[in-house]
C-alpha positions in Angstrom: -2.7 5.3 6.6 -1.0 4.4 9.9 -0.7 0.9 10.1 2.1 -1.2 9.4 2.3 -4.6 8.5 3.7 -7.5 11.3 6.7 -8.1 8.4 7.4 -4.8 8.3 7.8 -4.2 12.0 10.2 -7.0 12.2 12.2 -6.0 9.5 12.3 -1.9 10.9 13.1 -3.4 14.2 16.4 -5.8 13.7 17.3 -3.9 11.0 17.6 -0.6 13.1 18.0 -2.1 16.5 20.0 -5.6 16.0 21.3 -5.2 12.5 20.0 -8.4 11.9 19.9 -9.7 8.4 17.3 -10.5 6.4 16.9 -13.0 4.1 20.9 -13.4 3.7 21.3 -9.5 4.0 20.4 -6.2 5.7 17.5 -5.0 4.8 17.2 -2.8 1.9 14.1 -0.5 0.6 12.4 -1.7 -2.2 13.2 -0.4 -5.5 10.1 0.4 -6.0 6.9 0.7 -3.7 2.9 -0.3 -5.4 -0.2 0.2 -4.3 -2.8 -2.3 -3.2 -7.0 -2.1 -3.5 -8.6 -4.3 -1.0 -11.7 -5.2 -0.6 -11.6 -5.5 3.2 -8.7 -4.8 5.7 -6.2 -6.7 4.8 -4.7 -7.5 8.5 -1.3 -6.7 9.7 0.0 -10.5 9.1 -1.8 -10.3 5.1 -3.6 -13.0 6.0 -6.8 -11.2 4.6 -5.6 -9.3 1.6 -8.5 -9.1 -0.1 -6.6 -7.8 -2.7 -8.6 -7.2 -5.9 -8.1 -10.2 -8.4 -6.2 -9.7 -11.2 -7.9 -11.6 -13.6 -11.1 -10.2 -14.9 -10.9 -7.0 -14.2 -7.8 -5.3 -15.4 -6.5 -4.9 -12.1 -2.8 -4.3 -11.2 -0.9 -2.5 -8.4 0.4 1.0 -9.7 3.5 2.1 -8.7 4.0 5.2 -6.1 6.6 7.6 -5.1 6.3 10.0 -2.1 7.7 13.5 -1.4 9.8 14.5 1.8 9.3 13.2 5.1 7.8 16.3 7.3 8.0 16.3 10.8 5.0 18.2 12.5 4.4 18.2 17.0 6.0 14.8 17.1 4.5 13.3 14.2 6.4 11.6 11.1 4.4 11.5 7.4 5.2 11.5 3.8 2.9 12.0 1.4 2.0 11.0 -2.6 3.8 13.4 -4.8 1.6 12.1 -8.0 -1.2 11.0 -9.0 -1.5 7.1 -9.3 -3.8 6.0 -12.2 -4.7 2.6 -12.2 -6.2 0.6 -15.5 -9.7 1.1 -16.4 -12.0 -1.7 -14.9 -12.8 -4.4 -17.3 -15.6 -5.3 -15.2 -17.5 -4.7 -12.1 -15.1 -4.7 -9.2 -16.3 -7.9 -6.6 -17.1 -5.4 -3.8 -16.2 -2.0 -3.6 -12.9 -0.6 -2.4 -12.4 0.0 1.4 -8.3 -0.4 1.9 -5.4 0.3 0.3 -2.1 -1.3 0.7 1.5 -0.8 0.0 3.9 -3.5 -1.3 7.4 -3.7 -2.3 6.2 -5.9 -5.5 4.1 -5.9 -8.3 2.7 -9.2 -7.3 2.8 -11.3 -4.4 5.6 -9.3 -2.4 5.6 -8.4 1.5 2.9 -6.3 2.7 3.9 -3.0 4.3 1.2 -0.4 5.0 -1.9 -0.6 4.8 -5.2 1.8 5.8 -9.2 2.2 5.2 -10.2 4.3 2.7 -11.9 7.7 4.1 -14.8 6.6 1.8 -15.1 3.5 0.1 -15.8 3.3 -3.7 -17.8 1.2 -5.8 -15.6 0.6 -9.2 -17.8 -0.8 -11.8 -17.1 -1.4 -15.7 -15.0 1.6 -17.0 -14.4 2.9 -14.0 -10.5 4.2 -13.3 -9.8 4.8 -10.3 -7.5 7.5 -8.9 -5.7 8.6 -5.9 -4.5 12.0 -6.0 -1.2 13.3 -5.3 -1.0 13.9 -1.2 -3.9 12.4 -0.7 -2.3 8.9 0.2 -0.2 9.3 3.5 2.1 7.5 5.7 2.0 9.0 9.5 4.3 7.5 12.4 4.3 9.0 15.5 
């Protein structure tokens, strides 16, 4: 997961380069970072989230924490550092999973990251599904 969100590059950019303030302030991380399923990409401006509903189905963005930022040949990641769980499907996901997002809310928030899943995956009734710890990476280079 590479790509970052048109809010986020705004923000990273006054913030580091203008010191600019955002919404009355500089910026600050989030206290907390969740994690997104999409149905389909969900753009750089959000504008097609995609988002799995949360009525339904059970469905609510998990929480995530990452390890230490590495640097390896010129390239910046961190990675997961546990596993994120989310609730087991109360029904048949609308269309499987293909993206994943990150957000600095539990709901509605500002879109940060966001990537396609190496394989996407069909979560039907009593499913829970699972993304391992490092197996969800931010890379900058």
């Amino acid at each position: 997961m590479s790509a970052a969100s048109n809010d986020l590059e705004e923000k990273v950019l006054n913030h580091v380069l203008q010191n600019v303030a955002t919404t009355g302030a500089a910026y600050t991380a989030p206290s907390a970072v969740y994690v997104s399923l999409h149905t389909g990409n969900p753009q750089e401006d959000n504008s097609g989230a995609n988002e799995i509903p949360t009525s339904g189905y059970n469905y609510a963005r998990e929480s995530v924490t990452f390890g230490s930022v590495t640097e390896v040949a010129n390239t910046v990641s961190v990675s997961t550092n546990a596993t994120v769980t989310f609730n087991q499907a109360s029904a048949n996901y609308p269309a499987n999973v293909t993206y994943v997002g990150l957000y600095d809310q539990s709901t509605a928030g500002n879109l940060m990251f966001y990537g396609a899943l190496s394989t996407e995956k069909q979560v039907t009734t009593g499913d829970i599904f699972q993304i391992n710890s490092g197996s969800l990476t931010i890379t900058l280079d």
